[in-house]
N, C-alpha and C positions, 0 to 999 in steps of 0.2 A: 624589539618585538619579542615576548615573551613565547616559550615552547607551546602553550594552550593556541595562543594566538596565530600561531603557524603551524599548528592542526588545521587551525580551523579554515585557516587560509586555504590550505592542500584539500581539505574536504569541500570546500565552495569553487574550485577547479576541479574538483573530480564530479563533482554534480551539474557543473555546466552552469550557475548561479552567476557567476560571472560572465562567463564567457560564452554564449551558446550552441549547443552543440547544431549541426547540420542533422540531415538524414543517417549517415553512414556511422555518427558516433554516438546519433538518439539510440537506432537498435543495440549498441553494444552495453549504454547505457539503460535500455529497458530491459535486458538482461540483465542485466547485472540487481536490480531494482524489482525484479519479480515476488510476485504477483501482481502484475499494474491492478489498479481501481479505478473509479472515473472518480471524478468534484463532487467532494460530498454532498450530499442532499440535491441541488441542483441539475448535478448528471446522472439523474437515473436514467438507466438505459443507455449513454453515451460510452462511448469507446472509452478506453484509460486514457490517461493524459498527466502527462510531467511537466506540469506548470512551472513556468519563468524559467525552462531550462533548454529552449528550442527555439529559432530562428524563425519558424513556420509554424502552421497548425495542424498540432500534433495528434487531435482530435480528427483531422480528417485523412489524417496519415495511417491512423492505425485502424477506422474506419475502415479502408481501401483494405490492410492487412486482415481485416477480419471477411472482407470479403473471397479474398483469397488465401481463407484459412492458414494467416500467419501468424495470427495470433487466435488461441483458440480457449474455450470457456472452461472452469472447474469451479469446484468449491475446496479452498485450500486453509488460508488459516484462519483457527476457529470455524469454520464451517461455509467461509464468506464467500460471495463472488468475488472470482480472481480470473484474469488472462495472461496465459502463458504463450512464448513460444512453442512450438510443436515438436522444435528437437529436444527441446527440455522437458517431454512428458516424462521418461522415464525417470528422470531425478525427482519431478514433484510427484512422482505416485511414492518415490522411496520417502519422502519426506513425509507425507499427507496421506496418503492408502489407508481406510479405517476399512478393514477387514469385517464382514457381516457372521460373526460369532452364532450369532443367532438370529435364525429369519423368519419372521413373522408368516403366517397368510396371506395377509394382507403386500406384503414386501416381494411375496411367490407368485400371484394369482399379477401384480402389475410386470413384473418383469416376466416372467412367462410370455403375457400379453404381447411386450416390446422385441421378445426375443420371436416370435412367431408372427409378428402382425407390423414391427417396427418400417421405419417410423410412425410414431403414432405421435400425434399432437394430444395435450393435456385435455381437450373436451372432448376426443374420440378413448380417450379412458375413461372418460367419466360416462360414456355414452355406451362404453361395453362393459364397464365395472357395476354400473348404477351409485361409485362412490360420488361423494362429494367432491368438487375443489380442494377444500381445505383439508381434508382425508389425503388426497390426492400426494397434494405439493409434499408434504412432507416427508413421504416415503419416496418420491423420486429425490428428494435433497440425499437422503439414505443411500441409496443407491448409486447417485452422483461419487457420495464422498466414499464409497467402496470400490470407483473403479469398473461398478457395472455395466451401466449409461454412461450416453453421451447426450449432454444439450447442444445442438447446431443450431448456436445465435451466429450467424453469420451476417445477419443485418438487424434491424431498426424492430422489425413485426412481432407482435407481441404472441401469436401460434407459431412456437418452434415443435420442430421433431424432435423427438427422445431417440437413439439410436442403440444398439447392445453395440457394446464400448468395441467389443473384437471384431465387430463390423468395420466400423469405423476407423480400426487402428489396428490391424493385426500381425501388424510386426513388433508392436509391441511388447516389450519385455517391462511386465508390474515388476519383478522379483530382483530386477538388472542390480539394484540398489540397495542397503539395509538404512533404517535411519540414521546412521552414525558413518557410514559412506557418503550417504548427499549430503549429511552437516555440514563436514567438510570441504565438501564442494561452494556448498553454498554458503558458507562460514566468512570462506577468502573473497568470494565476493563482496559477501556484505562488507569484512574488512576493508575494501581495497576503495568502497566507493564511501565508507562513515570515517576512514583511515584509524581512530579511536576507537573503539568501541568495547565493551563488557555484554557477560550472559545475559543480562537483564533486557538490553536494549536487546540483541538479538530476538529474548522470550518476546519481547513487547512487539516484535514487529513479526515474529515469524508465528507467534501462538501454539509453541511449542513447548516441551518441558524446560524448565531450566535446567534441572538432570543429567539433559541427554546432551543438552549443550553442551554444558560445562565437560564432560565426556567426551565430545567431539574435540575443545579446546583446549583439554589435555596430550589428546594424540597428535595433533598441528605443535603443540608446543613442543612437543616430544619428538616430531618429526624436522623441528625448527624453519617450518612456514610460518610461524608466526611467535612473537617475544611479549614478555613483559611489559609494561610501558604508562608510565602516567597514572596508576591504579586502574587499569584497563589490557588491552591487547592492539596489537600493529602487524602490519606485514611486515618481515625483518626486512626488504628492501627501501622500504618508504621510510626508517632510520635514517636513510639518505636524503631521502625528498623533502623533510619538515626542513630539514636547513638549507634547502633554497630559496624559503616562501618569502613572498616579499608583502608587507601589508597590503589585504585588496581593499577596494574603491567602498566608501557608504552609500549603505542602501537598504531602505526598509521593506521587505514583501509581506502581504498578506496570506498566509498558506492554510489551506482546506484541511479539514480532520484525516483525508485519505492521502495526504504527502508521508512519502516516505519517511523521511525525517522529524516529520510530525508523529508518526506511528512508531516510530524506533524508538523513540524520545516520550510517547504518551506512559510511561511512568510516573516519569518526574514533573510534567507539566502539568495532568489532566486535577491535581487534584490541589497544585497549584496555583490556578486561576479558577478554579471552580466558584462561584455564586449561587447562595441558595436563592432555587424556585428559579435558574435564570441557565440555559444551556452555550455553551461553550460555541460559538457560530462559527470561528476560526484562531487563527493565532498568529502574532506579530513578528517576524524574525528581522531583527534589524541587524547589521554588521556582521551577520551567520548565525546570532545566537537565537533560541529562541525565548523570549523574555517578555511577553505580554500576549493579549487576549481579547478579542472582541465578545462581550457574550450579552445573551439575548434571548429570543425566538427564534426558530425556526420556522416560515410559511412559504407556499408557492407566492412566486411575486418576490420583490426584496422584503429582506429581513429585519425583524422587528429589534434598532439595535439600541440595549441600555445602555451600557458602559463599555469603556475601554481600559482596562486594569493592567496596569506594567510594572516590572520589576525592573525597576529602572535606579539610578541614585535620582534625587529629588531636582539636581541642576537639572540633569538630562529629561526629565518627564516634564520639563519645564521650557527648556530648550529644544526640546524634538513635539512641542503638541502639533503644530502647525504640519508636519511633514507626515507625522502619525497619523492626522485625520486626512489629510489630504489620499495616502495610503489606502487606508478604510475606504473612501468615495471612490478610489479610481475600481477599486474593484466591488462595491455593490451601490454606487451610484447614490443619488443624495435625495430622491424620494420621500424616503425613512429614514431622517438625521438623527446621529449619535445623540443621544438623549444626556449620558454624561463620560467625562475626560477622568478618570481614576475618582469616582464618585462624586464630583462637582458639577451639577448641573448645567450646560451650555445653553449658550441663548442666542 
């Protein structure tokens, strides 16, 4: 087994892909995988969830955690919703914190409002603002990604309270962290669970500068937490651990645009398997790698799906159609049959 291969191996044990993780090593591992998301398109609204990497459902796991504010709501990269941990607020304010430089009226006149009146739900602003909705939303996202506010989605209802953040958290230290303190932190993380990894994949998945990264993985290098390796970076410990990996088992998953390793990796794949006029609905990871792509439509109900495109050699896209489609059906059901197998029409 070749060195890539026994990454890749170490990295499909560190993600639980093989093996799955119980309760006690999901949380270490949604740690570690932060900022959860839910199933793209599908799970709007739904809790995050770490598909094909848990025993249980991990959807109703974290569900409960949100109910008992264990997992709590922000806008982190690029501006997205994300759920964190709560003892990890003050890393992801050093990471994410977008400072309001300049504050609108508009940006004064709502948080004034939440700071003297809070909680207020989104139609009792619109109800003492006279703004609109869409006026509305935007400037509380503003506010969100500064640190201001707080959204307490603690359940399912679509009227949450807006809260002034130091209400809700006032032991809080925003400052505890500088970006290039939490990198680090959250650097060795990402290392420990992608085992491989380069600036780029971190940019892709954390949507941050590559800059400040690469700044961050100079001073770990320099600090010798982590080495050289592969045209990428390692924890110098896990030098040890690729040469104990033994080949794992085959197996094809279908993973959601909001998988970790979908996102770390949406560099190199999004563009791909891209199709004009035709969106990306998921992507196929067989044997750890990720190497193909269902794409389609998007609709509520199953998805409208045209092809299944893989980078595959020609024996293998040959010899894996059967398990590939089969794959696609277990996870959006046979309704809306794959219309075609690498551009060949099925029938």
């Amino acid at each position: 087994m070749n060195i890539l291969n026994k990454i890749t191996a170490l990295r499909l044990e560190r993600q639980y892909l093989i093996n799955p993780a119980d309760e006690c090593k999901y949380i270490e591992l949604y740690r570690d995988l932060q900022p959860g998301q839910n199933v793209y398109w599908h799970g709007f609204g739904d809790p995050p969830s770490l598909t094909y990497r848990v025993n249980f459902d991990d959807i109703e796991f974290n569900r409960n955690r949100q109910k008992e504010r264990k997992l709590i709501k922000g806008r982190f990269a690029g501006g997205n919703v994300g759920w964190i941990m709560p003892e990890d607020l003050e890393l992801f304010a050093g990471l994410y914190k977008k400072p309001l430089d300049k504050i609108t009226p508009r940006h004064a006149e709502i948080l004034e409002l939440i700071e003297r009146e809070g909680p207020v739900t989104i139609q009792q602003i619109k109800e003492t603002t006279g703004y609109l909705v869409k006026e509305i939303t935007p400037v509380l996202h503003r506010l969100q990604e500064a640190f201001k506010i707080y959204e307490d989605q603690y359940d399912g209802e679509w009227d949450r309270g807006w809260y002034k953040f130091d209400d809700m958290f006032p032991d809080i230290n925003l400052e505890k962290y500088t970006r290039i303190d939490a990198l680090k932190i959250i650097l060795k993380r990402f290392a420990r669970r992608h085992v491989l990894f380069d600036a780029k994949m971190a940019k892709s998945f954390y949507k941050l500068p590559e800059k400040e990264i690469k700044a961050a993985v100079a001073i770990l290098l320099e600090e010798k937490e982590i080495c050289e390796f592969e045209g990428g970076y390692i924890l110098k410990n896990d030098l040890q651990e690729i040469e104990k990996q033994d080949a794992p088992p085959e197996f094809i998953y279908l993973m959601h645009r909001n998988d970790f390793l979908v996102r770390s990796n949406e560099h190199l794949i999004k563009d791909k398997f891209k199709q004009p006029e035709r969106e990306i609905l998921q992507y196929l990871m067989i044997n750890g790698e990720l190497c193909g792509a269902v794409t389609g439509f998007f609709k509520y109900g199953p998805y409208i799906m045209e092809d299944v495109i893989l980078d595959l050699q020609p024996e293998s896209i040959i010899a894996l159609k059967e398990k590939i489609l089969e794959a696609v059906y277990a996870v959006n059901g046979r309704e809306n049959p794959v219309k075609r197998y690498c551009g060949e029409e099925l029938t």
